[in-house]
C-alpha positions as CSV (number, residue, x, y, z in Angstrom):
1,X,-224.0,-62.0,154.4
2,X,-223.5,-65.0,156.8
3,X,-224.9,-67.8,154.6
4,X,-222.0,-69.7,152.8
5,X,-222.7,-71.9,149.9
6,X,-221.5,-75.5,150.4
7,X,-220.8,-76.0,146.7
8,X,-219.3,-72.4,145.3
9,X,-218.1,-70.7,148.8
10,X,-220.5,-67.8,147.6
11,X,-221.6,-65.4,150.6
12,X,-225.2,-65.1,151.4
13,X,-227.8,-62.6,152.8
14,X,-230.2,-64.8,155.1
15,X,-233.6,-66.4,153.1
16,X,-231.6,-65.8,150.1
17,X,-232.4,-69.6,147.3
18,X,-229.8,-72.3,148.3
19,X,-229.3,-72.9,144.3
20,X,-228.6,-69.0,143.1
21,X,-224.8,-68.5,143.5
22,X,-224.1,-71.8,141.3
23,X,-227.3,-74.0,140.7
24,X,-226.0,-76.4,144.1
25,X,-223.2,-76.9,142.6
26,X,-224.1,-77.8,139.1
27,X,-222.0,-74.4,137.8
28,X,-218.3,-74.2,137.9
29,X,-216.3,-71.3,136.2
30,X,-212.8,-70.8,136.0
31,X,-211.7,-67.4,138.0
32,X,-210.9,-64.2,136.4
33,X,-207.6,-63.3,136.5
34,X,-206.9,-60.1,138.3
35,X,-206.2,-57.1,136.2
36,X,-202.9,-55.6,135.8
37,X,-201.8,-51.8,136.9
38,X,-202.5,-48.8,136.6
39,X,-205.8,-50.8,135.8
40,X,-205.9,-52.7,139.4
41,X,-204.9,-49.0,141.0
42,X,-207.8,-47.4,139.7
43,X,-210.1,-49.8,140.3
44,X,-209.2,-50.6,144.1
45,X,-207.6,-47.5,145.3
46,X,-208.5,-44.7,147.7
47,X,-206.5,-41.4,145.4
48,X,-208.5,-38.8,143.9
49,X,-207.8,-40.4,140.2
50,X,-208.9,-43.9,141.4
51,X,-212.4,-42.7,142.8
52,X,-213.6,-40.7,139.8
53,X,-213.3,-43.9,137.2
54,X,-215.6,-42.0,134.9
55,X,-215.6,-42.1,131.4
56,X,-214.7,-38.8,129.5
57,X,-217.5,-37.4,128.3
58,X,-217.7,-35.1,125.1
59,X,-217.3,-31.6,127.1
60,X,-214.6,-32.6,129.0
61,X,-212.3,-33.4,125.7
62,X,-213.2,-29.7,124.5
63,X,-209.6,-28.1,123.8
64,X,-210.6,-24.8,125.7
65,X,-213.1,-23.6,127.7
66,X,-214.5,-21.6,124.8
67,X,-215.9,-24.4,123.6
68,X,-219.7,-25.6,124.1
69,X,-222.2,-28.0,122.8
70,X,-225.5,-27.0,122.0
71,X,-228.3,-29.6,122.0
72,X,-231.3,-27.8,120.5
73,X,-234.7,-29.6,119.9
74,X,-235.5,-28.1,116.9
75,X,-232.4,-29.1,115.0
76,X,-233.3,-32.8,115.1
77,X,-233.2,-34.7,112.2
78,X,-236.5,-35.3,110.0
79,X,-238.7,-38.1,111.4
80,X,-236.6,-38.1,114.1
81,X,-238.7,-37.9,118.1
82,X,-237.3,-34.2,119.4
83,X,-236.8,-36.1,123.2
84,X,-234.2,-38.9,121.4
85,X,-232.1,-36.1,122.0
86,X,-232.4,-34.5,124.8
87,X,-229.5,-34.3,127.6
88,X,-229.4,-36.8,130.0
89,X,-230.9,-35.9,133.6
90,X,-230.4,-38.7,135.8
91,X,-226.9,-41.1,136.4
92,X,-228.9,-44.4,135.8
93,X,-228.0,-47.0,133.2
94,X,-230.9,-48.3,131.5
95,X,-231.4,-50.8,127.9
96,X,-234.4,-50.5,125.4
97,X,-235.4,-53.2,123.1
98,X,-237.3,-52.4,120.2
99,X,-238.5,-54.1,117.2
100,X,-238.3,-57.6,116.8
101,X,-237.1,-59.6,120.4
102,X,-235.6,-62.4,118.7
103,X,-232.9,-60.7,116.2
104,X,-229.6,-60.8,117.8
105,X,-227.9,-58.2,119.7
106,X,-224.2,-58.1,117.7
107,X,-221.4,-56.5,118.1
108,X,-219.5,-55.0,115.0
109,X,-215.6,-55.1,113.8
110,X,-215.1,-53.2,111.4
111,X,-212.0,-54.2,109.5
112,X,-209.0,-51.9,107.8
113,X,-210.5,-53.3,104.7
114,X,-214.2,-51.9,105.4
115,X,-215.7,-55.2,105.6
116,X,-217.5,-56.0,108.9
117,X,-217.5,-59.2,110.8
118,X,-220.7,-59.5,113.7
119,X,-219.9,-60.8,116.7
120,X,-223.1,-62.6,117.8
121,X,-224.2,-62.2,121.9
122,X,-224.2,-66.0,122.6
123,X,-220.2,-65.8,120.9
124,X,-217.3,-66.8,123.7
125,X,-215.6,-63.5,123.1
126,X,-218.9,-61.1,122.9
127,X,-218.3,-59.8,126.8
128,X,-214.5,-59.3,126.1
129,X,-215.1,-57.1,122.8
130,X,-217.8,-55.2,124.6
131,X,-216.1,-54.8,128.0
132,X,-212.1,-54.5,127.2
133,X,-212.1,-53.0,130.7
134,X,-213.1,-55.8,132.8
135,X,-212.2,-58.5,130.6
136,X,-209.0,-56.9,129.8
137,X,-207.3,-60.4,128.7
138,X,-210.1,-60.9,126.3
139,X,-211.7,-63.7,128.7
140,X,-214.3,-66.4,127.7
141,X,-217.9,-64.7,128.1
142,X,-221.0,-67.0,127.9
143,X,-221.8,-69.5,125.1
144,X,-223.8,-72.3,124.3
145,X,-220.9,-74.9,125.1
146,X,-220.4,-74.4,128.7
147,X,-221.6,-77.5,130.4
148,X,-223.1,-78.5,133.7
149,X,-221.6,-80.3,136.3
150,X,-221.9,-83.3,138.4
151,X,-221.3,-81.8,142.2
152,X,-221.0,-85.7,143.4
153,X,-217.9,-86.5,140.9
154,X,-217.0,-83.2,139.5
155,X,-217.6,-84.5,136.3
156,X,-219.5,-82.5,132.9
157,X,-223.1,-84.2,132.6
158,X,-224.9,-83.5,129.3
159,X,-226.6,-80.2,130.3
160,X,-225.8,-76.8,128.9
161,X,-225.5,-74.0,131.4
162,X,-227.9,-71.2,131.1
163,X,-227.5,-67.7,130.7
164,X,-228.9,-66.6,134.0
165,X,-226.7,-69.7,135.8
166,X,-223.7,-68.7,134.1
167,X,-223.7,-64.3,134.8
168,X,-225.8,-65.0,138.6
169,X,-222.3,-67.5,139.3
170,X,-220.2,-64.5,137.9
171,X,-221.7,-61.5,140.0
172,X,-221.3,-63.2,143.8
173,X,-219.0,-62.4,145.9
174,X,-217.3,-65.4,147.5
175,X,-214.4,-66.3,150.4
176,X,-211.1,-65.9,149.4
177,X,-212.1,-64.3,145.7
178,X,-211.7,-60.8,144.6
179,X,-214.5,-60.2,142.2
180,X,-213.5,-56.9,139.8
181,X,-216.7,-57.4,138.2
182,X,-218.2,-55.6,141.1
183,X,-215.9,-52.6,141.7
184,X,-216.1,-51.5,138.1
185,X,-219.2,-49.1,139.3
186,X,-221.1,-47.3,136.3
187,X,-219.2,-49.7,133.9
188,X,-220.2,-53.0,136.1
189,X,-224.1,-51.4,135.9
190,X,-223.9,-51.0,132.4
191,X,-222.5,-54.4,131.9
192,X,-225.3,-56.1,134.6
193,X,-228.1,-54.5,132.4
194,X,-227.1,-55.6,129.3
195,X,-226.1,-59.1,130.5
196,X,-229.6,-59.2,131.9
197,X,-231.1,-58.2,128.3
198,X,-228.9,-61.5,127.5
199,X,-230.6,-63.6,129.7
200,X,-234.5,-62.1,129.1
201,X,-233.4,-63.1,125.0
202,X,-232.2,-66.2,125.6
203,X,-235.3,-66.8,127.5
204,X,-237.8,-66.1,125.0
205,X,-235.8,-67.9,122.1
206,X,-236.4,-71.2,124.2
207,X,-240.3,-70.2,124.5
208,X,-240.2,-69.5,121.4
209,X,-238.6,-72.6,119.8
210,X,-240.3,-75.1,122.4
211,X,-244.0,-74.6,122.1
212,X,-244.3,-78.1,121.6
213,X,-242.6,-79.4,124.4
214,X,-244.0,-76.5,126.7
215,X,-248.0,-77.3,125.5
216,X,-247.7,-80.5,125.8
């Protein structure tokens, strides 16, 4: 990675677009602040604890080894596809979206009261509810208010930042930055896949509400 953006400080593989890392200077975020211990431990040490960073799953919070979980195919529920539940077979993170494309992808507090409050995708705090772990100070995500910038004067100019500008600025790797993003492994692919579904969203709601513009 020898190429070194001008604008951002963002390192480069060679032949990679001059205007990926922050649209040539157009995107400026503020830096995440690094996380505190044990959670800065786990996430750049060398122990034993601090390379497995897996989640628990359900059969390792089994009180004794007598325990087991049976997943049986014929015990699914009616109307339900028997292969919804089988057990997983491969360590990839993947996102399906079915139904309608344009309904929003929320997220859901539930209250002490029982009354729920939706946190829309597009909100400020969406990634921080979602990610606690890598936003662990409950960081601005991406929203609709984030503006461009001027690279000549530094200035805002009357441009929103996109999705795909805003989460491509937030996954480089740049001089003098430590980006925890990127060391969160199975946690950071989860959160690149669903950031993605983000992006592809916001994408077709601009298709969607500029036929107009884009026939004409």
């Amino acid at each position: 990675m020898s190429k070194i953006c001008p604008y951002c400080k963002a390192l480069k593989f060679n032949g990679e677009t001059m205007g990926m890392c922050c649209a040539s200077g157009k995107v400026k975020l503020p830096l995440l602040a690094a996380p505190p211990e044990p959670l800065k431990t786990f996430l750049t040490g060398t122990t034993s604890e601090s390379k497995l960073r897996l989640f628990k799953t359900a059969i390792d919070l089994m009180p004794t080894d007598t325990h087991k979980i049976v997943i049986s195919a014929d015990k699914t529920p009616p109307a339900q596809h028997m292969r919804r539940y089988n057990a997983p077979t491969i360590d990839e993170v993947a996102i399906v979206m079915v139904g309608d494309q344009f309904l929003p992808r929320d997220n859901i507090l539930h209250k002490p009261h029982a009354q729920l409050l939706r946190i829309a995708e597009i909100h400020r705090c969406y990634d921080a509810l979602q990610y606690p772990i890598i936003f662990w100070d409950g960081a601005d995500g991406y929203h609709f208010h984030i503006k461009l910038m001027n690279p000549a004067t530094n200035k805002e100019i009357n441009k929103k930042c996109s999705a795909m500008h805003y989460y491509s600025y937030r996954l480089m790797i740049r001089q003098d930055e430590d980006n925890y993003i990127l060391k969160c492994r199975q946690l950071f692919h989860q959160y690149v896949v669903d950031m993605y579904a983000k992006i592809e969203s916001e994408l077709l709601l601009y298709i969607r509400l500029n036929q107009t513009k884009l026939r004409s």
